[in-house]
PyMOL commands that place a pseudoatom at each C-alpha (Angstrom):
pseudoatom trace, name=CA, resn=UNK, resi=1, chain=A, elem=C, hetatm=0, pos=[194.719, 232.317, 170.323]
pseudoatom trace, name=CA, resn=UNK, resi=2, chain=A, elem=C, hetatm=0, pos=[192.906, 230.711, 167.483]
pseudoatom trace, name=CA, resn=UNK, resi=3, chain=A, elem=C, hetatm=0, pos=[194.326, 227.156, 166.465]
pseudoatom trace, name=CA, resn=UNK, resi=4, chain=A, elem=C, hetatm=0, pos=[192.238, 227.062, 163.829]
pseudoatom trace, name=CA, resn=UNK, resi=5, chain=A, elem=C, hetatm=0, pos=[193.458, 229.910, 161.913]
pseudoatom trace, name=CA, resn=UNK, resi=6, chain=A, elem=C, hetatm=0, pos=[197.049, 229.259, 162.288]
pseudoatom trace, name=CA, resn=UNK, resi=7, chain=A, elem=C, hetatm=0, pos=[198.496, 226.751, 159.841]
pseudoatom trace, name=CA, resn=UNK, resi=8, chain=A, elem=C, hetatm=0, pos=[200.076, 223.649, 161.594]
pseudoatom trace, name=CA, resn=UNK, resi=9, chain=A, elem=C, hetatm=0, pos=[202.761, 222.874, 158.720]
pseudoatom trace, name=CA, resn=UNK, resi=10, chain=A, elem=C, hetatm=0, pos=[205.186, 224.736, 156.678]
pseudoatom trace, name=CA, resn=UNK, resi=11, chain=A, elem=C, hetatm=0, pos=[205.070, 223.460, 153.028]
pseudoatom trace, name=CA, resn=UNK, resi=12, chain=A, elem=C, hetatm=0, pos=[207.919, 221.097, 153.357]
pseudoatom trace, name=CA, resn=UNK, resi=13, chain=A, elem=C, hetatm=0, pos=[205.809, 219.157, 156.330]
pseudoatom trace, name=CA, resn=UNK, resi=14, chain=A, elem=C, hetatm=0, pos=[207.448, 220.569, 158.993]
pseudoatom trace, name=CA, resn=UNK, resi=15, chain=A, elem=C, hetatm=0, pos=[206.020, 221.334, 161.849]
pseudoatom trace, name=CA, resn=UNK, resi=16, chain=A, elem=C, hetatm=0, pos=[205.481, 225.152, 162.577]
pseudoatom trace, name=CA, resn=UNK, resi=17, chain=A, elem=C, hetatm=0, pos=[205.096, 225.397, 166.515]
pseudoatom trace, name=CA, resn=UNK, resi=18, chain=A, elem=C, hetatm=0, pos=[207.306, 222.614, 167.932]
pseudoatom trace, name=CA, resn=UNK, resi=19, chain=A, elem=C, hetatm=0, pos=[205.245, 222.974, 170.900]
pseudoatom trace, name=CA, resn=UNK, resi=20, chain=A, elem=C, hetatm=0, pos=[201.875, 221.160, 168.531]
pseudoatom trace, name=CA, resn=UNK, resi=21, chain=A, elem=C, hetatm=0, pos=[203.725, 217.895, 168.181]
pseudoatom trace, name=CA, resn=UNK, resi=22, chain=A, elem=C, hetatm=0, pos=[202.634, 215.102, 170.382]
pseudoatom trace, name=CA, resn=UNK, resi=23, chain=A, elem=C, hetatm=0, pos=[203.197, 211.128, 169.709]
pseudoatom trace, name=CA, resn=UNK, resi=24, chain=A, elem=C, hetatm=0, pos=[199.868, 210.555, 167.654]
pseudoatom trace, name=CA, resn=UNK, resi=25, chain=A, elem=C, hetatm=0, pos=[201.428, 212.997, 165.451]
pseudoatom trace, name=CA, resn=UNK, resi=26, chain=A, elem=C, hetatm=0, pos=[204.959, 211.422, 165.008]
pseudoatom trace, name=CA, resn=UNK, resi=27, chain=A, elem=C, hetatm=0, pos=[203.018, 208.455, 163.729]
pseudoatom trace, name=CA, resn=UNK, resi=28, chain=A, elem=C, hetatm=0, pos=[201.657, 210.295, 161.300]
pseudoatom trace, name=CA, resn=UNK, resi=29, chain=A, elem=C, hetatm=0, pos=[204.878, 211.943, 160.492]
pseudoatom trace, name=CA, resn=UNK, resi=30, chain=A, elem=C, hetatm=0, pos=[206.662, 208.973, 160.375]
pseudoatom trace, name=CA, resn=UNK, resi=31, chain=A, elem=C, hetatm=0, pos=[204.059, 207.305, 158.140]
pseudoatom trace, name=CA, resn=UNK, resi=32, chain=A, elem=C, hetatm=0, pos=[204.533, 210.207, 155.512]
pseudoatom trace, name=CA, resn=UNK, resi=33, chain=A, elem=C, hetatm=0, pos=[208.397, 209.268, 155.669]
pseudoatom trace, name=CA, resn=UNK, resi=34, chain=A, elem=C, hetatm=0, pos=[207.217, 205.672, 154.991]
pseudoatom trace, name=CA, resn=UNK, resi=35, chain=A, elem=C, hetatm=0, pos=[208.831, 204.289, 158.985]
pseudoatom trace, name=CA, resn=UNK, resi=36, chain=A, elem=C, hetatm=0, pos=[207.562, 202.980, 161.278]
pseudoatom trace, name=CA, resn=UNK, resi=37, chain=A, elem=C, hetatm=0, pos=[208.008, 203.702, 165.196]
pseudoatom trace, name=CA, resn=UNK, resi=38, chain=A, elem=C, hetatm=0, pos=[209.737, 200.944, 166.762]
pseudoatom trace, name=CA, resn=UNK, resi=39, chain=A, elem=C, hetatm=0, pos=[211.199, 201.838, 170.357]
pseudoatom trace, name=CA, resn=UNK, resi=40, chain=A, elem=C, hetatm=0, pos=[214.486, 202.135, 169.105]
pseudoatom trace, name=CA, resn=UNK, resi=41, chain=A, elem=C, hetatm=0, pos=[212.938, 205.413, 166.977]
pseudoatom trace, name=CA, resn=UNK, resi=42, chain=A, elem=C, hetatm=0, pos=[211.238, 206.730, 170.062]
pseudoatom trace, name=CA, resn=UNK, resi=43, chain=A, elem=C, hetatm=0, pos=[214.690, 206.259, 171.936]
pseudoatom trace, name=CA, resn=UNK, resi=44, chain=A, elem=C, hetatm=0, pos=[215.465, 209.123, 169.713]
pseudoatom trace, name=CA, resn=UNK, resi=45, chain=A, elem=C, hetatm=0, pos=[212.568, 211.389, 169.379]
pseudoatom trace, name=CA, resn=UNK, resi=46, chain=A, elem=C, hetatm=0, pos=[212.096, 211.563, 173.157]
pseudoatom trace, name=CA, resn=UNK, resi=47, chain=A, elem=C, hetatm=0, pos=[215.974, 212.439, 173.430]
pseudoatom trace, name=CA, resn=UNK, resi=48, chain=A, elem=C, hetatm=0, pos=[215.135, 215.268, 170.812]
pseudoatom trace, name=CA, resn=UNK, resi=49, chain=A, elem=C, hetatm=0, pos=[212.145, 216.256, 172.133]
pseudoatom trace, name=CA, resn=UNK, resi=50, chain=A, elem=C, hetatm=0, pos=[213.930, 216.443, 175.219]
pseudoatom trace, name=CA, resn=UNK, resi=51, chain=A, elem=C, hetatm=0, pos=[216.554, 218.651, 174.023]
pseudoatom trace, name=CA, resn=UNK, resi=52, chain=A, elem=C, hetatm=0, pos=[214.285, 220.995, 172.409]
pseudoatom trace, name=CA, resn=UNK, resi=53, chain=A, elem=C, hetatm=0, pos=[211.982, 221.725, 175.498]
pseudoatom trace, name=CA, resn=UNK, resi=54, chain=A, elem=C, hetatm=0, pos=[215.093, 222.407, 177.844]
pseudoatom trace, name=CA, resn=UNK, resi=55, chain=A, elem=C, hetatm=0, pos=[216.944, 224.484, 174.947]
pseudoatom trace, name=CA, resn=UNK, resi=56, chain=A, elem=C, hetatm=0, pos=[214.335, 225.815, 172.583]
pseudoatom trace, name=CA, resn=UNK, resi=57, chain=A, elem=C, hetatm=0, pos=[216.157, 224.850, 169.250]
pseudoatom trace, name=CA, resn=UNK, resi=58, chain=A, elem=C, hetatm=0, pos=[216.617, 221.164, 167.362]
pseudoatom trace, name=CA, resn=UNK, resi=59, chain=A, elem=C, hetatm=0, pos=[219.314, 219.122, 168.927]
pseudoatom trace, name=CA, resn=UNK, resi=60, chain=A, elem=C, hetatm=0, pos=[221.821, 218.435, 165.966]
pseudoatom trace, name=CA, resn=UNK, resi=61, chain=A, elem=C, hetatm=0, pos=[223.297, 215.246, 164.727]
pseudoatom trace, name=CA, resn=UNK, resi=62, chain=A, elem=C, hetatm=0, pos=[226.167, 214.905, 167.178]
pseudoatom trace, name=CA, resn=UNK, resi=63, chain=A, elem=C, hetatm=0, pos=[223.783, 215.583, 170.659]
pseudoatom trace, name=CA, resn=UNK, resi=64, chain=A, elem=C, hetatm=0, pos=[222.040, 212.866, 169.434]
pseudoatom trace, name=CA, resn=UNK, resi=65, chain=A, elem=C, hetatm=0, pos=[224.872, 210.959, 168.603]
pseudoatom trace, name=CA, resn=UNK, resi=66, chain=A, elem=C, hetatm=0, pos=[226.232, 211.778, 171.827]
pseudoatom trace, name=CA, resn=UNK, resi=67, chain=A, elem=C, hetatm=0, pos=[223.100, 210.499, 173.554]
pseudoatom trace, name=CA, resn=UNK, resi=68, chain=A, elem=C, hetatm=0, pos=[223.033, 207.237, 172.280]
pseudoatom trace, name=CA, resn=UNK, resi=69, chain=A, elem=C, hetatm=0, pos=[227.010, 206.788, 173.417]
pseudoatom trace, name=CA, resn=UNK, resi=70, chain=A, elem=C, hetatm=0, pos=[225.965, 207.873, 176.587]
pseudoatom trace, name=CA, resn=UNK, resi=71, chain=A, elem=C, hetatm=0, pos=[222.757, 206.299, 177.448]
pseudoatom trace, name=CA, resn=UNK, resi=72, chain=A, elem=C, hetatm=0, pos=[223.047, 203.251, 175.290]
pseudoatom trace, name=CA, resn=UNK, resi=73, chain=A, elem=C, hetatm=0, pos=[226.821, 202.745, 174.802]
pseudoatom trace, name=CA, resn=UNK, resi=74, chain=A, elem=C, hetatm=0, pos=[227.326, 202.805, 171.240]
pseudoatom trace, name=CA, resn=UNK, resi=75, chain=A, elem=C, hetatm=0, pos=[230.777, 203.815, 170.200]
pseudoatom trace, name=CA, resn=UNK, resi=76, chain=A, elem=C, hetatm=0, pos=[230.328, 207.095, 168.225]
pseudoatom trace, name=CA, resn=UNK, resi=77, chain=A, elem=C, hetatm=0, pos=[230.722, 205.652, 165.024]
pseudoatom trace, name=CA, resn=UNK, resi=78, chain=A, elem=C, hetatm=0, pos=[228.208, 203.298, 165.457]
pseudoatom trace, name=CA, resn=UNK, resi=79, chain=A, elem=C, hetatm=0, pos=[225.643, 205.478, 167.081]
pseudoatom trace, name=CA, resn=UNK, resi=80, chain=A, elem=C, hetatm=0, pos=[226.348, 207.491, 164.139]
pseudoatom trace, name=CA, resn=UNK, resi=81, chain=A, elem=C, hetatm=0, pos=[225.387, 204.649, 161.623]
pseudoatom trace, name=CA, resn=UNK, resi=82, chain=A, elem=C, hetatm=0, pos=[222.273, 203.210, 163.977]
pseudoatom trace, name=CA, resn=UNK, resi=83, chain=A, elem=C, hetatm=0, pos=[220.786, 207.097, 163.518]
pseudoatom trace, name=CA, resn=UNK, resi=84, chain=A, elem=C, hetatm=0, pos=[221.556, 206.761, 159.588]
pseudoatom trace, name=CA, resn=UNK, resi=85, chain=A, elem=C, hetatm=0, pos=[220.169, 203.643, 159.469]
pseudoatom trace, name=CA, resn=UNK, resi=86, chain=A, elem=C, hetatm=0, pos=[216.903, 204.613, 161.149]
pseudoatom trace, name=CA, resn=UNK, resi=87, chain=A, elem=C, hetatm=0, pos=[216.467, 207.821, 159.063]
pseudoatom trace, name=CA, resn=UNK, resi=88, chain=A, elem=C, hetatm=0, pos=[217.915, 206.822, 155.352]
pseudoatom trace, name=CA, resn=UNK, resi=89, chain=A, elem=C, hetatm=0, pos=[216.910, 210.008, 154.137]
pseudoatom trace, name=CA, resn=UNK, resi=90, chain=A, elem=C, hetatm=0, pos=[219.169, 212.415, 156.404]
pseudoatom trace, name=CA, resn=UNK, resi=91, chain=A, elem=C, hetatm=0, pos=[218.681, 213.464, 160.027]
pseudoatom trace, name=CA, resn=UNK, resi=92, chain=A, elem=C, hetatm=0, pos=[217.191, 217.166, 158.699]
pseudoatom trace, name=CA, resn=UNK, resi=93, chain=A, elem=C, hetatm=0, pos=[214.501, 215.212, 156.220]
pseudoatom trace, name=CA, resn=UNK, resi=94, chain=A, elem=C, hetatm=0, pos=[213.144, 212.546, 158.783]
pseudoatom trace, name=CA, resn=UNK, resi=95, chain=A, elem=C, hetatm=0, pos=[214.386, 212.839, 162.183]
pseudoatom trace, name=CA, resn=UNK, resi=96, chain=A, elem=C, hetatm=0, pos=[213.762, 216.649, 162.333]
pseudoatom trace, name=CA, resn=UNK, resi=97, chain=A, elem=C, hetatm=0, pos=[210.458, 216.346, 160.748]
pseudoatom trace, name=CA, resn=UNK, resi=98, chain=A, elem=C, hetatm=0, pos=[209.383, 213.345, 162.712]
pseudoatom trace, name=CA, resn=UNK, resi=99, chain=A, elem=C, hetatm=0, pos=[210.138, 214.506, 166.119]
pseudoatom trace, name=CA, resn=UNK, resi=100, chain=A, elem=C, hetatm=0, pos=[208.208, 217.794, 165.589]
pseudoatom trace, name=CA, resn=UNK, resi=101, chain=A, elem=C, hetatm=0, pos=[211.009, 220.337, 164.970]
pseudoatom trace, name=CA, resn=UNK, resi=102, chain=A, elem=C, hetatm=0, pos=[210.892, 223.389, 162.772]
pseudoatom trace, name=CA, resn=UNK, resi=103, chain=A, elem=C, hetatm=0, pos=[213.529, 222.489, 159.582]
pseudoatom trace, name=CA, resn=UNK, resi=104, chain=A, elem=C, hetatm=0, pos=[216.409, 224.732, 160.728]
pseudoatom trace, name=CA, resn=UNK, resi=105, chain=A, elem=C, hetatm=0, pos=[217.351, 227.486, 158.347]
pseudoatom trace, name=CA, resn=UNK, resi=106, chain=A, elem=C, hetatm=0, pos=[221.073, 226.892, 158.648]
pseudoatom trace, name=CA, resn=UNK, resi=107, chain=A, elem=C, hetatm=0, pos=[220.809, 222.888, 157.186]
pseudoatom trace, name=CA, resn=UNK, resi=108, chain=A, elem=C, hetatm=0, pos=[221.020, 222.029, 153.864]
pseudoatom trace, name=CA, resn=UNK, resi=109, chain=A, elem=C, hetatm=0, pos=[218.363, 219.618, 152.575]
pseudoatom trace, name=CA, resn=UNK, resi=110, chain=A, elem=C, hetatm=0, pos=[220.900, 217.453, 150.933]
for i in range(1, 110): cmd.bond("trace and resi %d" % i, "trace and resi %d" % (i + 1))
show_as sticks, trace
zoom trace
């Protein structure tokens, strides 16, 4: 296999391999979306990450919702407003993008 000749991003910024990202790279990622990594970001993006090496796709919205009740015991509305809050611009647009997932086909970019 030759890295080199393979193109690492689609032309939205997403990644193409899920299996390239790696934390240096969220930075960057993240720094394109104009955040910064706190803990309470990677919380997330090792949840997702999580998800999509036992599962092979992008966790949606509510399995990471769902996480955050369980592991960190926000009620659901709240988790659901902390992940908002932490990704203004949609879970698709930052979240998604951020944690190294390929933008799913199925979600709207609105």
């Amino acid at each position: 296999m030759q890295a080199t000749n393979r193109q690492m991003r689609d032309i939205e910024g997403y990644i193409v391999d899920p299996a390239d990202w790696n934390p240096d790279l969220a930075v960057k990622l993240a720094e394109e979306e104009a955040l910064e990594l706190t803990d309470e970001y990677w919380q997330i993006l090792n949840f997702m990450r999580e998800y999509w090496l036992d599962n092979k796709i992008a966790p949606d919205v509510r399995h990471v919702t769902e996480h955050l009740v369980k592991v960190y015991g926000y009620d659901k509305k709240a988790a659901k407003k902390h992940l908002f809050s932490l990704f203004p611009y949609g879970y698709v647009k930052q979240a998604c993008k951020v944690a190294g997932m390929q933008r799913p086909r199925a979600w709207s970019t609105g």
